[in-house]
BATI-763535 format. One record per residue (C-alpha): residue number from 1; x, y, z. Coordinates in Angstrom, 3 decimals, decimal comma, padded with zeros to 6 digits. Example, Ala and Ser with C-alpha at 12.3 -4.5 7.8 and 13.67 -1.06 7.14 Angstrom:
<pts>
<1 <012,300 -004,500 007,800>>
<2 <013,670 -001,060 007,140>>
</pts>
This chain:
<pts>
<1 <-063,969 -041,706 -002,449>>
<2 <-061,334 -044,139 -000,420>>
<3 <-062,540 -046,870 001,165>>
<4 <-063,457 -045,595 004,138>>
<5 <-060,732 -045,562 005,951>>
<6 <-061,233 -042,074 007,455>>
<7 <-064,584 -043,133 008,471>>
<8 <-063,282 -045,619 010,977>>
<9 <-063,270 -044,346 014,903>>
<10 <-060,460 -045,297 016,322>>
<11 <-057,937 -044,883 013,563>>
<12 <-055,300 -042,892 013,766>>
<13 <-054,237 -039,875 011,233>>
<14 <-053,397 -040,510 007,563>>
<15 <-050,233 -040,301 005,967>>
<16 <-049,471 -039,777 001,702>>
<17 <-053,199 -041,291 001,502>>
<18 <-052,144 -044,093 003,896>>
<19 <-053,357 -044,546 007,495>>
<20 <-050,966 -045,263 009,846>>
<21 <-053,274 -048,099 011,373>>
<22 <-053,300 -050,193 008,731>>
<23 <-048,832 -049,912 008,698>>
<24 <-049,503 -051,573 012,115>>
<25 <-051,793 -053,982 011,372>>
<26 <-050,568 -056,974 009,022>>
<27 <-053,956 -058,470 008,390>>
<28 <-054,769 -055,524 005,816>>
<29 <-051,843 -055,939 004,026>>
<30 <-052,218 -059,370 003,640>>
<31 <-055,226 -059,345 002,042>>
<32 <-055,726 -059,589 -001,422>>
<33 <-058,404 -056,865 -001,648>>
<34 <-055,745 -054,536 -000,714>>
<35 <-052,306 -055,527 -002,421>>
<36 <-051,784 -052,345 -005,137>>
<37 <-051,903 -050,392 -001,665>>
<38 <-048,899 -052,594 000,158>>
<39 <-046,846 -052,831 -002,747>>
<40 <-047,091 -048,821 -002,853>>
<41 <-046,724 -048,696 001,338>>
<42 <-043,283 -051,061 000,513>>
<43 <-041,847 -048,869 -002,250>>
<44 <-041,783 -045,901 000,036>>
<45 <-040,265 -047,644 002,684>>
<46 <-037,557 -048,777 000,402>>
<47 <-037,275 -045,678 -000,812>>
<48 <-037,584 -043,684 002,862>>
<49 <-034,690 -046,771 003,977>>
<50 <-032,194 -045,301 001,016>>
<51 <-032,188 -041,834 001,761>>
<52 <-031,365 -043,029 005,413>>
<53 <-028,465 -044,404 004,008>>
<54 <-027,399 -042,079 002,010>>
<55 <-027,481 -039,490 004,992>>
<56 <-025,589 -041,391 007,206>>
<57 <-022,939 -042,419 005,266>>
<58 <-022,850 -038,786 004,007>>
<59 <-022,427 -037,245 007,644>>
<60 <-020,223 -040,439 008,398>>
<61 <-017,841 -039,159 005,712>>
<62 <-017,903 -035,980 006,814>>
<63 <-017,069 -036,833 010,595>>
<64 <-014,468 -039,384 009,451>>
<65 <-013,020 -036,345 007,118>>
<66 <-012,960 -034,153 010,633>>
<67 <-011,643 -036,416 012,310>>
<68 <-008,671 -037,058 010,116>>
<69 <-008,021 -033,451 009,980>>
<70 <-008,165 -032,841 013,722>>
<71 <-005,254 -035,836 013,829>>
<72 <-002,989 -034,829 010,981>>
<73 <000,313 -033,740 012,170>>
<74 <000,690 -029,712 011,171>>
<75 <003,192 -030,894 008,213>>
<76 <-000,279 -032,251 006,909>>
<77 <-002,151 -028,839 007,202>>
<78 <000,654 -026,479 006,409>>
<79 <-001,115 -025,095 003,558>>
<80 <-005,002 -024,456 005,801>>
<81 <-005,201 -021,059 006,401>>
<82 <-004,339 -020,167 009,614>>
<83 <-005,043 -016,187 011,061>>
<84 <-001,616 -015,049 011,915>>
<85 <-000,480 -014,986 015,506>>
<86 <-000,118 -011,253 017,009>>
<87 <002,968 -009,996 017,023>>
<88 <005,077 -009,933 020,517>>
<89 <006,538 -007,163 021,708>>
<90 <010,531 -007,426 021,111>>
<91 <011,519 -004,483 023,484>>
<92 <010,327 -003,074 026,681>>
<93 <009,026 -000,065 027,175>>
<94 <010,905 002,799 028,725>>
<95 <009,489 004,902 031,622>>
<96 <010,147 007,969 033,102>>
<97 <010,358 007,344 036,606>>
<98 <006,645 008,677 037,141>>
<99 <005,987 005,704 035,007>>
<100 <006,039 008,149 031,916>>
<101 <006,050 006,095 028,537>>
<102 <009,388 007,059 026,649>>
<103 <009,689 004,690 024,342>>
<104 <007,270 001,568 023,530>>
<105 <006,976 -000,804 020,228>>
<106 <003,824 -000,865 018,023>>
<107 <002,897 -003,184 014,933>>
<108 <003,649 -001,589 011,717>>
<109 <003,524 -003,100 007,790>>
<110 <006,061 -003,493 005,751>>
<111 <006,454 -004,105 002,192>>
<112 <008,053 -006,822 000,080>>
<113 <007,764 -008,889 -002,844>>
<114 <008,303 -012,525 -004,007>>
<115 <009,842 -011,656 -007,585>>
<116 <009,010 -015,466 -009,188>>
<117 <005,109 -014,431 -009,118>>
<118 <005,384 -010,985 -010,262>>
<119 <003,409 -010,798 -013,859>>
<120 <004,889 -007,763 -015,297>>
<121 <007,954 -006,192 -013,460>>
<122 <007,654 -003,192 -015,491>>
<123 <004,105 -002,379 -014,611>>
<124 <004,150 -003,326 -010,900>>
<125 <007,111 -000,945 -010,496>>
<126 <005,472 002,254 -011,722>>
<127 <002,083 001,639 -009,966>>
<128 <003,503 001,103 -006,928>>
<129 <006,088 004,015 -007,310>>
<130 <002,826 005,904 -008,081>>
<131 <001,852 005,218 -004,699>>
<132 <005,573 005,697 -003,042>>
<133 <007,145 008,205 -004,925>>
<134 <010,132 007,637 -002,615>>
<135 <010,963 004,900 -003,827>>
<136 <013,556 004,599 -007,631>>
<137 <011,069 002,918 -009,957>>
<138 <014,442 002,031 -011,843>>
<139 <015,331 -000,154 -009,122>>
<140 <011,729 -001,587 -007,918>>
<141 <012,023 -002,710 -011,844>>
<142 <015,303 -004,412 -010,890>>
<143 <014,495 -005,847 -007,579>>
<144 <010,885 -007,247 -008,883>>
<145 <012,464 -009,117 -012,043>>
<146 <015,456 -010,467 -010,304>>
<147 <013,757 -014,047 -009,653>>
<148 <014,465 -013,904 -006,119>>
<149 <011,583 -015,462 -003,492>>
<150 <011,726 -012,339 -001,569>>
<151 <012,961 -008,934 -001,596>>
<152 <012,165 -006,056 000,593>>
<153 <010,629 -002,794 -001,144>>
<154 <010,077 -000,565 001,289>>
<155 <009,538 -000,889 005,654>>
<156 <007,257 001,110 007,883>>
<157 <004,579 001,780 005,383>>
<158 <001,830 004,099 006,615>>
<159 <-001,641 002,554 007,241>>
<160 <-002,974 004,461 004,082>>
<161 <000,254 003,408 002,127>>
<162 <-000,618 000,017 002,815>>
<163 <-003,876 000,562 001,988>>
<164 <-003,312 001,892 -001,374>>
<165 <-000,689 -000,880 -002,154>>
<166 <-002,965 -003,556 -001,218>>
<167 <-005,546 -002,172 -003,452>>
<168 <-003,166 -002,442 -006,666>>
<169 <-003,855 -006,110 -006,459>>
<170 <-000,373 -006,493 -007,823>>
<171 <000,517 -010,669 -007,586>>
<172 <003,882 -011,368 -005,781>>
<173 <002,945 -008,349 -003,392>>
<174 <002,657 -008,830 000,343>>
<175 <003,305 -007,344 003,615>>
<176 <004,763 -008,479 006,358>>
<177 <004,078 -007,284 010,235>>
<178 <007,136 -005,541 012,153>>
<179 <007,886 -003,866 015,073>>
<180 <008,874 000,220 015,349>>
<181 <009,998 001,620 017,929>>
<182 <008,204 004,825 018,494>>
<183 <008,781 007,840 021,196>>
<184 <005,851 009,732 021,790>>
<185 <007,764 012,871 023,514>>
<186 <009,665 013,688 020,325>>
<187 <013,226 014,879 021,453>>
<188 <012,764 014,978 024,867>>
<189 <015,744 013,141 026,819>>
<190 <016,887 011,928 022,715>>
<191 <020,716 011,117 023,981>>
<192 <019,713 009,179 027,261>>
<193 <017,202 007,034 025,280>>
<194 <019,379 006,717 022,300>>
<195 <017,394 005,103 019,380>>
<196 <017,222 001,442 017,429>>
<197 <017,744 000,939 013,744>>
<198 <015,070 -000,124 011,108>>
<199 <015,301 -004,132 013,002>>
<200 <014,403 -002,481 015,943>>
<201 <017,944 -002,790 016,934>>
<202 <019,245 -000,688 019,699>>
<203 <022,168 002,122 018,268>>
<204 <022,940 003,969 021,365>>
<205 <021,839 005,352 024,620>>
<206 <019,610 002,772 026,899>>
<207 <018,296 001,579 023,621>>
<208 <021,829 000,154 023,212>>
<209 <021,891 -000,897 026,811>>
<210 <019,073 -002,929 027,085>>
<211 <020,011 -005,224 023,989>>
<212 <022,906 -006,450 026,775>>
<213 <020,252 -007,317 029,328>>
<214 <019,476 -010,920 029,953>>
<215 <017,031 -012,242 027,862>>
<216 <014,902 -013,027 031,141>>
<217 <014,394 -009,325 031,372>>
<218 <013,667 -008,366 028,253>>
<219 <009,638 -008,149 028,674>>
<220 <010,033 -005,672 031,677>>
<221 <009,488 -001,758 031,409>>
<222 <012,600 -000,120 032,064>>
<223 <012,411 002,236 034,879>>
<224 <014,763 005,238 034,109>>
<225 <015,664 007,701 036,880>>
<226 <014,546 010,529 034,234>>
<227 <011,564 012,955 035,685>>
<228 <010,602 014,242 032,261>>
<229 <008,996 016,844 033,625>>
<230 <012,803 018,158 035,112>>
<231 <013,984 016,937 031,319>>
<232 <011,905 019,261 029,568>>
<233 <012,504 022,216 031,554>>
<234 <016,324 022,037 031,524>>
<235 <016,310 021,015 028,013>>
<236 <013,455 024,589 026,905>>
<237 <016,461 026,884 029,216>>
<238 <019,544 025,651 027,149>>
<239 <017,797 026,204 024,154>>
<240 <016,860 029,422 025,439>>
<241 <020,294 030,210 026,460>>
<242 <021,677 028,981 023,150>>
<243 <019,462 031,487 021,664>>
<244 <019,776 034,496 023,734>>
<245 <023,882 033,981 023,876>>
<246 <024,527 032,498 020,021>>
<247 <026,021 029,667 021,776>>
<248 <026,911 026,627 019,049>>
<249 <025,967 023,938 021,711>>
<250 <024,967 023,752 025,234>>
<251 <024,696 020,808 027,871>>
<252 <023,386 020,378 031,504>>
<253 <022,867 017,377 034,348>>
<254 <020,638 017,053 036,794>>
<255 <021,617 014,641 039,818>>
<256 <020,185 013,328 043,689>>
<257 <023,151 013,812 045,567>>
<258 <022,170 010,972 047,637>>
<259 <021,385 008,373 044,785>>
<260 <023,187 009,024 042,039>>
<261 <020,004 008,761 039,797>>
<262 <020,092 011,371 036,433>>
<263 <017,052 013,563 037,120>>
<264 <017,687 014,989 033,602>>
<265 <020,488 015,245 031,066>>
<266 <020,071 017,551 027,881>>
<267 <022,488 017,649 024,798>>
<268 <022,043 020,281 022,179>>
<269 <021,507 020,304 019,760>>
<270 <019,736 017,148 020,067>>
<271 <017,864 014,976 017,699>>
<272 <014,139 012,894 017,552>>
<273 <014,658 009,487 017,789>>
<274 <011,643 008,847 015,742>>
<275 <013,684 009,684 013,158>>
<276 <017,392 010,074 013,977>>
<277 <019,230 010,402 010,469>>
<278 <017,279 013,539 009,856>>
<279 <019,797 015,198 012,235>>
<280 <023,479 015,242 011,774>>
<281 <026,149 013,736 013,588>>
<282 <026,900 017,039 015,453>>
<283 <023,178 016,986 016,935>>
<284 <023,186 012,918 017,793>>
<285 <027,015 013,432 019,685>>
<286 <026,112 013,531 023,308>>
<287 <028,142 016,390 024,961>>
<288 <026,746 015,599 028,431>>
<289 <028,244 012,243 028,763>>
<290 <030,133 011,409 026,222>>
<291 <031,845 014,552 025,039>>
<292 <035,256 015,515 027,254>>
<293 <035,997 018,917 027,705>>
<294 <038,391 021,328 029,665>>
<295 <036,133 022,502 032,567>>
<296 <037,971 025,837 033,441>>
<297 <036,783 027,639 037,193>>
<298 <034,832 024,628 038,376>>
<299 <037,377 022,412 039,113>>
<300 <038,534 024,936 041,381>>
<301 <035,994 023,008 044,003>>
<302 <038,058 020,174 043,579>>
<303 <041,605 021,510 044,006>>
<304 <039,953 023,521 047,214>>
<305 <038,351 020,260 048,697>>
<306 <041,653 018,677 048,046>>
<307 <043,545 021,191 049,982>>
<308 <041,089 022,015 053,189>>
<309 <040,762 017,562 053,164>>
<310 <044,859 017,432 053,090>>
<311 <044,667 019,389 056,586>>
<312 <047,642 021,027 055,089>>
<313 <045,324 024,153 054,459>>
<314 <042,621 025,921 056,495>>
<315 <039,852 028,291 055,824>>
<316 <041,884 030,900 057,669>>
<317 <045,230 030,347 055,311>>
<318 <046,085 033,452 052,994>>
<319 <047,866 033,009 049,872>>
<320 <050,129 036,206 048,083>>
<321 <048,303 036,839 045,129>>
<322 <049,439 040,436 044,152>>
<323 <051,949 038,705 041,021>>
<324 <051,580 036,178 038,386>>
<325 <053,388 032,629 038,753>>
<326 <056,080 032,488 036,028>>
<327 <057,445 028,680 036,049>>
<328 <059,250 028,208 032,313>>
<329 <057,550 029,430 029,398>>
<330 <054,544 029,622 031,393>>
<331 <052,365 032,436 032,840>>
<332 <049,088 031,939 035,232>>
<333 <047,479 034,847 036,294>>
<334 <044,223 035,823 037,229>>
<335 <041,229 037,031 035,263>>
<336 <039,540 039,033 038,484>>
<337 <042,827 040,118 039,469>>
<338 <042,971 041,305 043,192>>
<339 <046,572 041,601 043,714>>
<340 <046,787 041,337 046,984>>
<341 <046,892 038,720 049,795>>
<342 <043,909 036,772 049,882>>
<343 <042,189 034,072 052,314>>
<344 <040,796 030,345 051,053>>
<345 <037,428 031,732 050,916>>
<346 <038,774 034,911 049,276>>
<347 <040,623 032,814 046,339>>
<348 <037,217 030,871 046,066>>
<349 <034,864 033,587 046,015>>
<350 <036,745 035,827 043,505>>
<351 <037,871 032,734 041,457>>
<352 <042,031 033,219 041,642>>
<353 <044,251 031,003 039,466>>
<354 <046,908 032,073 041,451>>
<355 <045,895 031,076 044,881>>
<356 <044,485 028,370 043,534>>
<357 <047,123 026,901 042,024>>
<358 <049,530 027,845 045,841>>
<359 <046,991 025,679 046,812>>
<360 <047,194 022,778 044,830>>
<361 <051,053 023,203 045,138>>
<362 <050,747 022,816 048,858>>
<363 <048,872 019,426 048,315>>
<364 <051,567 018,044 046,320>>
<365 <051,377 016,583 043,001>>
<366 <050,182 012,839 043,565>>
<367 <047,635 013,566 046,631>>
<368 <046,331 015,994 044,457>>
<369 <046,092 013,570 041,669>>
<370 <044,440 010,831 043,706>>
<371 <041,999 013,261 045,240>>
<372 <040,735 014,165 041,379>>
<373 <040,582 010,103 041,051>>
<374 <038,525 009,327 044,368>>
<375 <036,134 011,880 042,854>>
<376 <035,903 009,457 039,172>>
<377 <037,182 012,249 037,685>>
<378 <040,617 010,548 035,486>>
<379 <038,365 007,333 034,558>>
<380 <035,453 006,725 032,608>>
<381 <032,055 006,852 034,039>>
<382 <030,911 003,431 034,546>>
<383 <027,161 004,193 033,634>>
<384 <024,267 002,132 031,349>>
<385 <025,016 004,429 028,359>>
<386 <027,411 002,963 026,001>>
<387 <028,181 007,134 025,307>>
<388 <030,845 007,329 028,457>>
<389 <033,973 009,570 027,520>>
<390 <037,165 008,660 028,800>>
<391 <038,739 011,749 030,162>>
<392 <041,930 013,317 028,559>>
<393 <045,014 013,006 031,038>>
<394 <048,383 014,739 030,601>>
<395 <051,094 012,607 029,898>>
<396 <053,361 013,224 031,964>>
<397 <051,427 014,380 035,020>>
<398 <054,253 016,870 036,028>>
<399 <053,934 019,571 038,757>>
<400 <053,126 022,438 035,967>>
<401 <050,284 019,604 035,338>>
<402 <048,476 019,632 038,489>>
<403 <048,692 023,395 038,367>>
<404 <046,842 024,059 035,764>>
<405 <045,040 021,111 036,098>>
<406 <044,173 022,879 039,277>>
<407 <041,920 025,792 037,528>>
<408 <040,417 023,233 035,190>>
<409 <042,973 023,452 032,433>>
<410 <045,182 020,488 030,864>>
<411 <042,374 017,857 032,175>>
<412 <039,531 017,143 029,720>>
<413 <036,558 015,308 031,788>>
<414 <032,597 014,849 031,046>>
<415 <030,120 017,806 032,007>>
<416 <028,181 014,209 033,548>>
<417 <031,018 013,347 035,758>>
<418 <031,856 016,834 036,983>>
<419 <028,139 016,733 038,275>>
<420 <028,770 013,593 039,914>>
<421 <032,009 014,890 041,790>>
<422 <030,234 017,908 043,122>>
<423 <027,379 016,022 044,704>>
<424 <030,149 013,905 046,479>>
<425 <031,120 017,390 047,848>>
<426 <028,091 018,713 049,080>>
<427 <026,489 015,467 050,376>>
<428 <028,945 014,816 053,276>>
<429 <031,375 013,410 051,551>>
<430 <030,033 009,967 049,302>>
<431 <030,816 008,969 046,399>>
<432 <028,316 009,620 044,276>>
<433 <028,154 007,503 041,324>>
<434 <025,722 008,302 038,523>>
<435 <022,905 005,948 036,678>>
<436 <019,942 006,336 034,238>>
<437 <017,656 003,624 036,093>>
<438 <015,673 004,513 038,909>>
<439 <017,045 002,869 042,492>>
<440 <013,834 001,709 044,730>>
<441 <016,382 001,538 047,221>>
<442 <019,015 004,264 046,827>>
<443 <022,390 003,278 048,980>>
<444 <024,690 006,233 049,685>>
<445 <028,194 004,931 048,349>>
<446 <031,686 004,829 050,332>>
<447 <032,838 008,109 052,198>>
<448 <035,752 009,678 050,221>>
<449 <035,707 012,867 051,495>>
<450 <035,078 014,046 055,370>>
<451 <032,203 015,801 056,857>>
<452 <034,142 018,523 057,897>>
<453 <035,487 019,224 054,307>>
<454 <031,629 018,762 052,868>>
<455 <030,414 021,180 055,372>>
<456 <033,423 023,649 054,369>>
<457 <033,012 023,597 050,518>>
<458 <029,276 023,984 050,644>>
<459 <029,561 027,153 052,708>>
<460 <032,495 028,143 050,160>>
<461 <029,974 027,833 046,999>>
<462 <027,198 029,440 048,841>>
<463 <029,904 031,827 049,538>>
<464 <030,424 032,428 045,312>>
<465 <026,655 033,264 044,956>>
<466 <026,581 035,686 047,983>>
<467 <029,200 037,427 047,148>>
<468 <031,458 036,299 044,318>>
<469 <031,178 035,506 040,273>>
<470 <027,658 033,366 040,869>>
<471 <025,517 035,836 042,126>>
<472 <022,913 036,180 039,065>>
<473 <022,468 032,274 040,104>>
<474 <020,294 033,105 043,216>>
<475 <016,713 031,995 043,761>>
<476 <014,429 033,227 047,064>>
<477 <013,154 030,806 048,822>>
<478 <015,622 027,761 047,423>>
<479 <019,303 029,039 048,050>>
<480 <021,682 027,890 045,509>>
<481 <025,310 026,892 045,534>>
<482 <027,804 026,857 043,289>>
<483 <031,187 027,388 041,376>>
<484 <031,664 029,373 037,967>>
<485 <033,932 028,344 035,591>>
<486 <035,173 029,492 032,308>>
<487 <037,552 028,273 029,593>>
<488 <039,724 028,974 026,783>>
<489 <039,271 026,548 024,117>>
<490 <041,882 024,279 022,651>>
<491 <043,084 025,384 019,208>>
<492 <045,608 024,733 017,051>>
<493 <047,874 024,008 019,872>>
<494 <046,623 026,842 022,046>>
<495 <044,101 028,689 023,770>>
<496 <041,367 030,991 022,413>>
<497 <040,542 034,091 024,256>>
<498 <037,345 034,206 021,345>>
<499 <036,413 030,861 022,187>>
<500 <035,198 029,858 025,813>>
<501 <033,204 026,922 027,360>>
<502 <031,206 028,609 030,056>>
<503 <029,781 026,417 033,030>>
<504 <028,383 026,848 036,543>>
<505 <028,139 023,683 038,765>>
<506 <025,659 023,895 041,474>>
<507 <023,909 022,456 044,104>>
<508 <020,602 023,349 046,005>>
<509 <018,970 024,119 048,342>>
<510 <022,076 025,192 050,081>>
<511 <020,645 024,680 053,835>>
<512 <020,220 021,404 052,797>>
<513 <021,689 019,588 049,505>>
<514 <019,014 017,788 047,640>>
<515 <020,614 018,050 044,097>>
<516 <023,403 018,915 041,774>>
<517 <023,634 020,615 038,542>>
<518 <025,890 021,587 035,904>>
<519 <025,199 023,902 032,556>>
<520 <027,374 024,368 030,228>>
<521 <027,813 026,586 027,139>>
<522 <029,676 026,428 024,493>>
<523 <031,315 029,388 022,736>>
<524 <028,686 031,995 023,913>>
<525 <028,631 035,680 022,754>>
<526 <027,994 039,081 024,873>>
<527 <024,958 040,731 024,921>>
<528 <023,821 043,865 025,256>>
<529 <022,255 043,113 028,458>>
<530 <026,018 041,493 029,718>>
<531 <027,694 044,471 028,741>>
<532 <029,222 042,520 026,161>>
<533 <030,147 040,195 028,483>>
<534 <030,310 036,146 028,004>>
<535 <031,707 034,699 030,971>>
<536 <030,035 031,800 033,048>>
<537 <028,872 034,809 035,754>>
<538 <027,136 036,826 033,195>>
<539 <025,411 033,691 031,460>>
<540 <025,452 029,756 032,784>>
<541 <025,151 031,668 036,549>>
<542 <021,359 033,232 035,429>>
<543 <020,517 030,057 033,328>>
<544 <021,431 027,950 036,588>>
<545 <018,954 030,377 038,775>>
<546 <015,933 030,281 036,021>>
<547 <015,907 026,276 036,036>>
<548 <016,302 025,928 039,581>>
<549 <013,064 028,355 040,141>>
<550 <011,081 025,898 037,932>>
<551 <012,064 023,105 039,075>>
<552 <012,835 022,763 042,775>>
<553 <008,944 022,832 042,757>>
<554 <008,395 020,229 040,971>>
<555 <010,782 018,131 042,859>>
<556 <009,492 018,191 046,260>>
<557 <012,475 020,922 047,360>>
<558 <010,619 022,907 050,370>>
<559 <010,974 026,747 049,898>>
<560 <013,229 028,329 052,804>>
<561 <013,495 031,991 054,116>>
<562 <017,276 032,213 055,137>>
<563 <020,460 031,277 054,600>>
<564 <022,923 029,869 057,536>>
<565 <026,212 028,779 056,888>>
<566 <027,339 025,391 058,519>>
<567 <030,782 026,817 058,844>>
<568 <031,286 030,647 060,361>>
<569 <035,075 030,693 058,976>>
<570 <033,509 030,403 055,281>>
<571 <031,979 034,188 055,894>>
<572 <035,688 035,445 056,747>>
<573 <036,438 037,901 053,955>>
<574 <039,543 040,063 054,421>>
<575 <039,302 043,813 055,291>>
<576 <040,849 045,885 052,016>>
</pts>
């Protein structure tokens, strides 16, 4: 038994066999009775006093340590591991202008190798061609012994592609993190957006155009005047037409004849941007904008404003129309032949060449010509595509020129800026000039045309789907406007009656003008149904009708019941 200690009141709880009493009272522990039991109390407090030590100069290393880390400079650190830093977004999204995502970036892998820490060339190359067939496993041999630190093998690898990859474990293998520009709607407005290359570089289109935007822009969405909703319609008709009339391409603009802004614009064939060199170069040329073509019948809306705006000609003027005009080794004559006298509305309505071009001759040659150029129609379109065709000019202009310029012959102009011209008709006379980016605060441009004339050509093309070639172009409830047109193609140094460009350029509602449209075809056949027929009337006038049903709608365009002309004189047709 111990000495008693527990038997002591007063004392306080025992410790290893030692009670703490006695470590506070020094007269035990100097007694001699008791000295095996002190030297045994100082051993452990040596002992207890070393492992202090030890701790704290342990943690003190350890904070010193952190503390020298926290204060290196990051040349000191450069190999600490360090989780990488997201990736930024290098382009801004595009919108529709319902705020419509169009195109947008997202974080993709990529593959690549440093060749110096490749083991065995020969067996990295056909696992991973196992895994990417795509790829030569000839030249993944070549490019993974060449020696070089790095060396792309393939970019935008799939998340399971990467996956599979990673789990090769090949040394020398890594990925790095890109951008890809992706666009969810597929084809859908393909030629206005354009696309970007495998550096997310923009090619063409806005794509192109916003790679010449200050840098201090760059992070904001892009706000395009495009409804996509308008875009797909017009783009599922052409096809449709395409179809139905074994046309080889087709084309058509949608515009606010106040604004300027591109509701829609539709090439076809077109192309996904996704993926751009699946397509050919005949499906990524843009037709609507870029393309230049000789626009036939619809230019006679032009040469008719030009006239009536000369005050040299009135509504009421009649032309002789009853014989060809024979000036050299040239013949113009008409394809709906009346031969007879005819009035301005007359020549309109039944689409004369040969009162057309009296007209034009009454005009003169150079007010003719600068009436074409007030419109934008001899200079290229100054718009945010980089895909603006320059219009094809005859050199010289002589007066056999701006007669068969007149009819929409011998001038070669974008279907884009024909739609712009024929807003500035209809909209009381402003020049409409066209964009892809939505205007929060549209301004009407400068007046080029009067009010009077406006007034007179918009009863005149409301006049052509009364009564003349655009009739299959009506809707109920949304009256359209608008001008047929049909031409021989250029070839081989002439014309081809086999070969036609068939358009109709319209405008709607005709009470009161909201909008402008042009469709065009190119090199349609008859049907059954047209009798054979393949002239703008029998196909680009019913095309124009079926997308203006659909989407007047969707537009805002309030249905009306009637029709009334803002200019009685426009009615006047000739008693036979």
């Amino acid at each position: 038994m111990a000495r008693g200690f527990s038997s002591q009141q007063g004392r306080g709880p025992r410790v290893a066999g030692i009670g703490y009493d006695m470590i506070a009272r020094p007269d035990f522990a100097s007694s001699s009775a008791y000295e095996p039991e002190a030297r045994v109390l100082d051993g452990g407090r040596r002992r207890l006093s070393l492992a202090l030590v030890f701790f704290v100069g342990a943690f003190a290393v350890v904070a010193g340590r952190l503390t020298l880390l926290g204060a290196a400079s990051d040349a000191d650190v450069r190999h600490a591991y360090v989780p990488p830093a997201p990736v930024q977004a290098a382009r801004p999204d595009i919108v529709d202008r319902n705020g419509e995502i169009m195109a947008t970036d997202i974080i993709t892998a990529s593959l690549f190798a440093d060749a110096r820490k490749v083991l065995s060339p020969v067996e990295a190359a056909r696992q991973i061609a196992r895994v990417l067939p795509e790829l030569d496993e000839e030249k993944l041999r070549g490019d993974l012994s060449s020696g070089r630190a790095f060396v792309w093998l393939k970019r935008d690898l799939s998340p399971r592609q990467q996956y599979a990859i990673h789990n090769l474990g090949i040394p020398g293998i890594d990925f790095r993190r890109e951008l890809k520009r992706v666009y969810p709607n597929g084809r859908a407005a393909a030629h206005v957006l354009g696309y970007v290359d495998i550096d997310n570089r923009g090619i063409s289109g806005i794509e192109k155009y916003l790679d010449t935007r200050a840098e201090a822009e760059q992070g904001k969405p892009v706000d395009l005047s495009i409804d996509l909703r308008v875009q797909h319609i017009l783009t599922g008709e052409l096809s449709e037409a395409m179809k139905t009339f074994s046309a080889k391409a087709a084309s058509g603009v949608v515009v606010d004849v106040r604004s300027g802004e591109v509701m829609a614009m539709a090439s076809l064939p077109d192309f996904d941007p996704n993926d751009p060199t699946a397509s050919s170069d005949f499906a990524r040329f843009n037709r609507a904008s870029l393309g230049v073509y000789e626009m036939g019948s619809t230019f006679k809306t032009f040469t008719t404003a030009a006239a009536l705006e000369s005050g040299r000609v009135s509504l009421a003027q009649e032309y002789d129309a009853r014989e060809p005009i024979r000036v050299a080794r040239f013949t113009i004559n008409d394809y709906h032949a009346q031969r007879r006298w005819m009035s301005v509305p007359e020549i309109f309505m039944h689409s004369s060449n040969i009162g057309t071009a009296k007209m034009a001759m009454d005009v003169g040659r150079e007010e003719h010509r600068a009436f074409l150029g007030k419109l934008g129609l001899l200079t290229r379109a100054g718009i945010e595509l980089p895909e603006s065709g320059t219009p094809l000019l005859p050199h010289p202009w002589t007066d056999i020129s701006m007669m068969t310029i007149s009819y929409g012959h011998g001038l070669s102009v974008t279907p884009l800026q024909v739609t712009a011209a024929g807003a500035t008709l209809v909209n009381g006379g402003y020049k409409v000039t066209p964009t892809f980016l939505r205007q929060k605060v549209p301004a009407a441009g400068p007046q080029v045309i009067s009010e009077k004339t406006s007034l007179a050509m918009r009863a005149l093309m409301r006049l052509v789907v009364e009564e003349g070639t655009g009739s299959n172009a009506d809707v109920p409830g949304y009256p359209v406007m608008g001008k047929t047109g049909t031409a021989e193609k250029a070839v081989a140094g002439g014309y081809s009656k086999k070969s036609l460009i068939t358009s109709f350029l319209s405008a709607f509602p005709a009470n009161d003008p909201q909008f402008a449209m042009l469709v065009v075809l190119d090199e349609p056949k008859g049907t059954k149904e047209t009798f054979g027929y393949a002239t703008a009337g029998w196909n680009a006038a019913p095309l124009t009708g079926r997308i203006v049903q659909r989407i007047a709608p969707l537009l805002g365009v309030k249905p009306t019941e009637r029709w009334v002309s803002p200019v009685q004189e426009a009615s006047l047709i000739r008693a036979e």
